[in-house]
C-alpha positions in Angstrom: 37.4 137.8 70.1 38.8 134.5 69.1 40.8 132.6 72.2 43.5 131.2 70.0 44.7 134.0 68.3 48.6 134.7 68.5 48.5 138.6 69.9 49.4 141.3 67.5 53.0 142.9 67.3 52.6 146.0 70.1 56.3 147.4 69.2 57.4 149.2 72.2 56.1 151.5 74.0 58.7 154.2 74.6 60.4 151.7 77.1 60.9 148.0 77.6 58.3 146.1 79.6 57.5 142.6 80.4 55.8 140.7 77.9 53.6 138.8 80.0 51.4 142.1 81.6 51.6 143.6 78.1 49.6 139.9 76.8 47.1 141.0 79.9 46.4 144.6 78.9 45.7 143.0 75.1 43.3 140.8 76.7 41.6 143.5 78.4 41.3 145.6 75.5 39.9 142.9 73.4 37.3 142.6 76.9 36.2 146.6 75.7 36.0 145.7 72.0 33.4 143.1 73.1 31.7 145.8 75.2 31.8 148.5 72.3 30.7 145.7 69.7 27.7 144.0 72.0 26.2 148.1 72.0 24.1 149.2 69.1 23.6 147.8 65.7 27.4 146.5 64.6 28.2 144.0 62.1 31.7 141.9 61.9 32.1 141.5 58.7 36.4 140.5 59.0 38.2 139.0 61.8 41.4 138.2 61.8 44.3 138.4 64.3 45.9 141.8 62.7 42.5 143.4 61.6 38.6 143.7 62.7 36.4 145.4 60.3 33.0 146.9 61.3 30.5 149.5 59.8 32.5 152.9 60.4 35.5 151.4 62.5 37.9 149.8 60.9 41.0 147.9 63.6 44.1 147.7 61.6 46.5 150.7 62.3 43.7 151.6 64.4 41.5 154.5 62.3 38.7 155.5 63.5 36.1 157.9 61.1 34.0 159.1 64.0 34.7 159.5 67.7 33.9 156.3 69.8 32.0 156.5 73.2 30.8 154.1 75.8 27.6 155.1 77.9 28.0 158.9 76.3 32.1 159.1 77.4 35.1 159.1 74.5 37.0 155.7 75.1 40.8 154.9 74.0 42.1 151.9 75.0 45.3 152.6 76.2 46.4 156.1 77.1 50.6 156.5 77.3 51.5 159.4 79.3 53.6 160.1 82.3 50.4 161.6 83.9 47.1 160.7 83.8 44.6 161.5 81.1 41.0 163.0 81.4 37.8 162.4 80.0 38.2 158.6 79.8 35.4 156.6 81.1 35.4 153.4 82.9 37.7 150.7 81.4 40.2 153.0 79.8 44.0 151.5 80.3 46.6 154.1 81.1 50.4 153.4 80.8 52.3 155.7 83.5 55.6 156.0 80.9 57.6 157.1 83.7 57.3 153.9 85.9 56.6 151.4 83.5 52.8 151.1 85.9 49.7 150.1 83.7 46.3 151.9 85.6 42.9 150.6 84.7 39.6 153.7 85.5 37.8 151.6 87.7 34.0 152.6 88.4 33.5 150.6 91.5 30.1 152.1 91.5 30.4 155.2 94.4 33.1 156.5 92.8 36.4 156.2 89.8 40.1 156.1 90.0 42.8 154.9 88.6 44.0 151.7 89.9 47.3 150.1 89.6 46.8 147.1 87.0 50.1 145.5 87.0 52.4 145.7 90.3 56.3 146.6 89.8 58.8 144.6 92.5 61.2 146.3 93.6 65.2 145.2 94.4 65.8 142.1 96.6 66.2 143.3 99.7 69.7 142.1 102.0 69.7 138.8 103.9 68.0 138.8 107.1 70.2 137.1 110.1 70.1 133.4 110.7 67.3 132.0 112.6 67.4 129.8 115.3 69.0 126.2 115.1 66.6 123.9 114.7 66.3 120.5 117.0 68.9 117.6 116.2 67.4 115.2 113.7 68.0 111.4 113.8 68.1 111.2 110.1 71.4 110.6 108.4 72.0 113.8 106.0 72.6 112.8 101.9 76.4 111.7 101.9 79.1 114.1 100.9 81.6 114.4 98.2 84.1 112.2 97.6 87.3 112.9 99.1 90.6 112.9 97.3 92.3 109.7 96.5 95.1 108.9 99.0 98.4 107.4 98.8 98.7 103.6 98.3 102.6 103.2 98.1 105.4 105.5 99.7 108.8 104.9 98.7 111.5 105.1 100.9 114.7 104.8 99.9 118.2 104.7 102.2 121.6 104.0 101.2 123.5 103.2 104.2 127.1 102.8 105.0 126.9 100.2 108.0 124.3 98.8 109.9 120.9 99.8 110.7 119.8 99.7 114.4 116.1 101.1 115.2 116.1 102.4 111.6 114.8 105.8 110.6 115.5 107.2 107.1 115.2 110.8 108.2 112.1 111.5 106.6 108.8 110.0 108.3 107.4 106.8 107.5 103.6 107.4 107.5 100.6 105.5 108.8 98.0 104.1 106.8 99.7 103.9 103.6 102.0 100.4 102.2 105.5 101.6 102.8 108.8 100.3 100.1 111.7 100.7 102.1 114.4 100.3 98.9 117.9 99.9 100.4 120.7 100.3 98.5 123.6 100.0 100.9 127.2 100.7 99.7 128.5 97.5 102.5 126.5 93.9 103.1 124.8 95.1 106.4 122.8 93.9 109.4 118.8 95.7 109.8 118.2 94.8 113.6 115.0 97.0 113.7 113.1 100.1 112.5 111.4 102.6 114.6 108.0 102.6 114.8 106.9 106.1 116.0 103.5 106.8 115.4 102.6 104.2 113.3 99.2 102.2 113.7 98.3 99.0 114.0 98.3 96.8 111.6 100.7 99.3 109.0 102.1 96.8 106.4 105.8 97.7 104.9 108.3 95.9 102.4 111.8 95.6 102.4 113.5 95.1 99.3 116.9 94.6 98.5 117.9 97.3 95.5 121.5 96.1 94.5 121.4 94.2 91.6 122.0 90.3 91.8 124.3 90.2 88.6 126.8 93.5 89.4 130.0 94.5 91.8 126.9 96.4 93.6 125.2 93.5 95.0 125.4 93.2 98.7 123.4 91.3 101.4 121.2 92.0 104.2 120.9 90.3 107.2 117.5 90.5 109.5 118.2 88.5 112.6 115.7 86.3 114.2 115.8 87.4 117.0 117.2 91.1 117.8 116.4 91.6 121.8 120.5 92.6 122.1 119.7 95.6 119.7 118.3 99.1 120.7 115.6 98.3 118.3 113.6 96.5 120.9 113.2 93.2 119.1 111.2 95.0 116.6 111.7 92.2 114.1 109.9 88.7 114.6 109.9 86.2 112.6 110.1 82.0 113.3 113.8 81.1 113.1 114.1 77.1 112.8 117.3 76.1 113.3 118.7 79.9 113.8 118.5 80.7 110.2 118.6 84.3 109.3 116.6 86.2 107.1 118.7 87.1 104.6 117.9 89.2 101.2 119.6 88.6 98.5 119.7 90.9 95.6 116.4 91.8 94.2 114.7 90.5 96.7 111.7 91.3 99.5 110.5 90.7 102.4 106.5 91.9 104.2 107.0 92.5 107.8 103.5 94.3 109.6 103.1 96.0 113.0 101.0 94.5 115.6 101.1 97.5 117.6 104.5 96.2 119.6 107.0 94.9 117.2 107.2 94.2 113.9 106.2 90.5 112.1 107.0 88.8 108.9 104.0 88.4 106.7 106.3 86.6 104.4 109.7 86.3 102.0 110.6 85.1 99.2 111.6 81.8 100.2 110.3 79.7 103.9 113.4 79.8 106.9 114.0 76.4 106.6 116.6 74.3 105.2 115.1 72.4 102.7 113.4 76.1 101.3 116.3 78.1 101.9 118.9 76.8 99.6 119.4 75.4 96.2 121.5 72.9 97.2 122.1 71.9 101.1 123.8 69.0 103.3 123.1 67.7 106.2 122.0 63.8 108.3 118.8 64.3 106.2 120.6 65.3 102.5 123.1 63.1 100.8 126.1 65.3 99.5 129.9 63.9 99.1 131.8 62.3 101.4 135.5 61.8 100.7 138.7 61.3 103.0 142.1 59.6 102.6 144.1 58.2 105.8 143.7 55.3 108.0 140.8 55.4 110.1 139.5 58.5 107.8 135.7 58.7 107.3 132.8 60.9 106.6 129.6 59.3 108.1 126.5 60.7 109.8 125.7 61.3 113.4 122.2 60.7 114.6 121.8 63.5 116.8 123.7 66.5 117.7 122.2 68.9 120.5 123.7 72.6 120.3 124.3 74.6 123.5 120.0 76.1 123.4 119.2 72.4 123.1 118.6 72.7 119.5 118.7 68.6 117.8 120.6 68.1 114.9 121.3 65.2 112.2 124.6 66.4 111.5 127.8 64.6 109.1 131.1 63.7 111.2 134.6 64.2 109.6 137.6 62.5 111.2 140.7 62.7 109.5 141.8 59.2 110.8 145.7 58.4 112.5 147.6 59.4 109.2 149.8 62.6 110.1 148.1 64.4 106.5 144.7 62.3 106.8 142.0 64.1 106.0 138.2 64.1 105.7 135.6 66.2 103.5 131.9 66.8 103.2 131.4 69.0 99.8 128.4 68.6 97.5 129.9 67.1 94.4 133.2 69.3 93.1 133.4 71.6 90.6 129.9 72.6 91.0 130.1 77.0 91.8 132.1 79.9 90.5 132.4 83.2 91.0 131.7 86.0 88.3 127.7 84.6 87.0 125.5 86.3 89.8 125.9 86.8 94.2 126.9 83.5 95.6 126.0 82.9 99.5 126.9 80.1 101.7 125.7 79.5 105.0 126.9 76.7 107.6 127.0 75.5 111.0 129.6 73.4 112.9 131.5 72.2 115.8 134.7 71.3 116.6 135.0 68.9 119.8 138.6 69.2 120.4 140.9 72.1 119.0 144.6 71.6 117.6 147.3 71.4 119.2 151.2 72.0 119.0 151.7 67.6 118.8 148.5 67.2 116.7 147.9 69.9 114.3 145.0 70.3 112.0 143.2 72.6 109.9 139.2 73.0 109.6 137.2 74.8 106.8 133.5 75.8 106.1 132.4 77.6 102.6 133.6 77.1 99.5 136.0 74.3 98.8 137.3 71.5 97.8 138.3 67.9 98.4 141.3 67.6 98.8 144.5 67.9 101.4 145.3 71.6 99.7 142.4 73.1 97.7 143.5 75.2 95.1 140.3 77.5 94.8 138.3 78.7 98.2 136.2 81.0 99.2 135.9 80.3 103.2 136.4 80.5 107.3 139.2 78.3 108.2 140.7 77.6 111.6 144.5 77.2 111.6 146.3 77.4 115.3 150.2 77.5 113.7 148.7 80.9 112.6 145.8 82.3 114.8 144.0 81.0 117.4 140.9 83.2 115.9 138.9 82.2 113.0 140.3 83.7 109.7 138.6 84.2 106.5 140.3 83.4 103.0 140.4 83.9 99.4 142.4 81.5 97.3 143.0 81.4 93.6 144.9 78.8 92.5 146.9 78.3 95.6 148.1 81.8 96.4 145.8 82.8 99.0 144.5 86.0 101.3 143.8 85.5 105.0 142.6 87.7 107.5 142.4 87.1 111.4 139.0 88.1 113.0 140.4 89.4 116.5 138.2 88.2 119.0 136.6 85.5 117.2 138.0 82.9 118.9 137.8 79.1 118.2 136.3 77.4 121.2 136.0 73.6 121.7 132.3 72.8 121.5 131.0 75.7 120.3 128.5 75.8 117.4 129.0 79.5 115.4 127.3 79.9 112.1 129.2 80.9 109.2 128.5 82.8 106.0 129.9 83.5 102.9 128.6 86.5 100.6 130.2 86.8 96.7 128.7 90.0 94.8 127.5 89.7 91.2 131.1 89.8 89.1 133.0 88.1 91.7 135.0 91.1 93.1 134.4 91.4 96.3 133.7 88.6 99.4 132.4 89.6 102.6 132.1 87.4 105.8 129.4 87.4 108.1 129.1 85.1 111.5 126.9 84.4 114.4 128.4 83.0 117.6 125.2 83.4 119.9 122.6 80.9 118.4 121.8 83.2 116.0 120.4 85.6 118.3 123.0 88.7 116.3 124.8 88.4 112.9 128.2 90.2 112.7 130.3 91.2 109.1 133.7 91.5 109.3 135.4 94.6 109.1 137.6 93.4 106.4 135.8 92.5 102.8 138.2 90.5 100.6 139.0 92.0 97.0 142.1 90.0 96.3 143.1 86.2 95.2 139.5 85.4 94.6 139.0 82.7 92.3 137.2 84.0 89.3 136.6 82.3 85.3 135.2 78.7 84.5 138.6 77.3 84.8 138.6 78.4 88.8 135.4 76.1 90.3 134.9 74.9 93.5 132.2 73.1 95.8 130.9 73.7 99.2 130.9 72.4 102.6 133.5 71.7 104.7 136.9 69.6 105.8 139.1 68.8 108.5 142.9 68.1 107.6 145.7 66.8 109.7 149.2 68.8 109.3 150.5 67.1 112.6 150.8 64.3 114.9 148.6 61.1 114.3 145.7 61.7 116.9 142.5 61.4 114.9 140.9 65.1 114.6 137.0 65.3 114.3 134.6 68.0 112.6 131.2 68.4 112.5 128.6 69.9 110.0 125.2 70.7 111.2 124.2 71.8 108.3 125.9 73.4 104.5 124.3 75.0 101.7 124.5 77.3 99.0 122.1 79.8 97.4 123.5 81.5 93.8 124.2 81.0 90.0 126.8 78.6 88.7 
């Protein structure tokens, strides 16, 4: 029979079978139809894939008009039953219905039987147990999955009360990740170190100022230089020229990383020096304003000034000259600051080499000021012995002014404290901050200043500093290491 002949529709067979061994016991039966068609006189006259038409045997719906033998025995080609049939000769295809098994009669010339044509598998059987482990190979294995994606940025955020020694938020401060510290804190506060437990080396974090530069919120931070004195450990390191602080302003950031013992600036928003760290600032090296009135009074720069760590300075001395109310200023050029446009800050560091006394009587201040015997508008530290023998800080609006005595600040021939001077955004608050150890620790005063603080465009002032006599006609003498200003005018 013809090879590429599509087999003819079987139906089914009282059950479902598989296709494939049904195509095989077509093929087989088209194998007999040769056999029966190669014996005796037979003539094909039609051959298609649905019909084969012969003498007296017509393949169709199979009819047959006469019984068909092979070698003398009755042949059908496929005998459905659920037992086998009898009186089939050798070739004869029998479908056990029962099983779904196809038999072929099988003459292997000794004897015939039925023998299993198609073979029916059985369920999958359970896993067997594992087998030994095989030896270790050298070959890396194909990589695995990607893991999740980790975190990139934490944000921690704190709102303290007072200063921050060896800080810890509470919550951990994980490894391996950038950390935000956002502070918001409700005072102007000193950070003298945060605890680094369990952190790895090289963990990079940012501190950022959150209060706002331009509201009553704004406040300052302080990071000293230098924090050995603290708990903390000296966990902060940065280069302090001239024993500048690092000091955030509003809105502002600094990148500190850990080198597995303390922690060290990466960088800030602007260099510690002088020339970096202020708008505006006065010195030997800057020219500013120099004003005085008196005999003998005069403002004129030193060349060198050596602080008590050794420290040289080009630094401006004020003498207020022989005239009992001579006096002598150094303030960048007048009416140049007020309050209420954005956070003001003021930084400065002197020396007085001789202190009042009750024959010669004088007044110093540092901060914001103005030149002149009695400013009218100020925002600064002044030392007054008729009054205190401590530093005080002051707030004066248009001559009626606010003073407070820091108790155990006390004004000390030679010495060289640092000053500062913090204003928030809407000019409502002042706080005061100092340093009286070479800027090794920064203090605030306990008291913040809410009251007579110049405010408005018509209440301006300047900055720097000015020594005044009150007393007595020995000359008095005040020296600025250095003055400046950072804030909005």
């Amino acid at each position: 029979m013809r090879d590429d002949l599509a087999p003819p529709n079987l139906g089914q067979c009282k059950r479902d079978f598989d296709a494939e061994f049904f195509w095989k016991t077509y093929r087989v039966i088209e194998q007999q139809w040769t056999r029966v068609l190669s014996k005796g006189p037979m003539s094909v006259s039609t051959l298609t894939a649905d019909e084969i038409v012969v003498d007296d045997i017509q393949v169709g719906d199979i009819s047959i008009s006469g019984d068909l033998t092979i070698d003398g025995l009755p042949f059908a080609p496929v005998t459905i039953s659920d037992t086998p049939p009898t009186g089939v000769g050798p070739g004869a295809m029998w479908w056990e219905s029962d099983t779904g098994r196809l038999y072929i009669n099988y003459d292997d010339g000794s004897s015939v039987q039925w023998v299993v044509a198609n073979a029916v598998s059985g369920f999958t059987g359970p896993q067997g147990p594992a087998g030994p482990a095989g030896a270790d190979s050298t070959v890396p294995g194909p990589p695995g999955p990607a893991g999740p994606v980790g975190t990139t940025t934490e944000i921690v955020s704190l709102a303290p009360t007072a200063n921050q020694n060896n800080y810890a938020t509470g919550a951990a401060i994980s490894s391996g990740v950038n950390t935000l510290i956002d502070i918001t804190p409700t005072v102007s506060m000193v950070l003298t170190g945060i605890s680094t437990t369990s952190w790895e080396t090289g963990k990079r974090f940012t501190i950022r100022n959150a209060t706002s530069r331009l509201g009553a919120n704004a406040r300052a931070i302080i990071i000293p230089r230098n924090s050995a004195l603290s708990s903390a450990a000296n966990r902060l390191q940065y280069p302090g020229a001239k024993q500048l602080p690092l000091i955030l302003l509003p809105e502002e950031t600094a990148d500190f990383y850990f080198n597995g013992t303390d922690l060290r600036l990466l960088r800030s928003m602007r260099p510690l020096t002088l020339a970096g760290y202020f708008d505006w600032v006065m010195n030997g090296q800057y020219s500013g304003g120099g004003w005085y009135s008196g005999t003998n009074a005069n403002t004129f720069y030193a060349s060198q000034y050596t602080d008590a760590a050794g420290n040289p300075y080009s630094c401006v001395y004020m003498t207020s000259g022989t005239t009992a109310t001579g006096w002598s200023a150094f303030i960048d050029n007048g009416a140049t600051h007020r309050t209420g446009a954005g956070a003001l800050l003021s930084l400065s560091r002197v020396a007085l080499p001789a202190l009042s006394t009750a024959t010669d009587e004088f007044t110093a201040r540092v901060g914001y000021t103005e030149r002149s015997s009695a400013p009218p508008d100020e925002i600064c530290w002044i030392y007054n012995r008729t009054v205190a023998t401590d530093w005080q800080t002051r707030t004066n609006s248009n001559s009626t002014a606010t003073n407070t005595t820091i108790t155990g600040l006390t004004v000390t021939a030679g010495a060289t404290p640092i000053f500062g001077v913090f204003v928030n955004g809407d000019g409502t608050r002042v706080e005061f901050f100092y340093s009286n150890d070479d800027g090794v620790t920064y203090t605030f005063t306990t008291t913040a200043h809410t009251t007579n603080i110049p405010t408005g465009t018509a209440r301006t002032f300047g900055y720097g500093g000015s020594v005044i006599k009150t007393v007595g006609t020995a000359e008095a003498q005040f020296r600025m290491l250095y003055t400046g200003s950072i804030g909005w005018m």
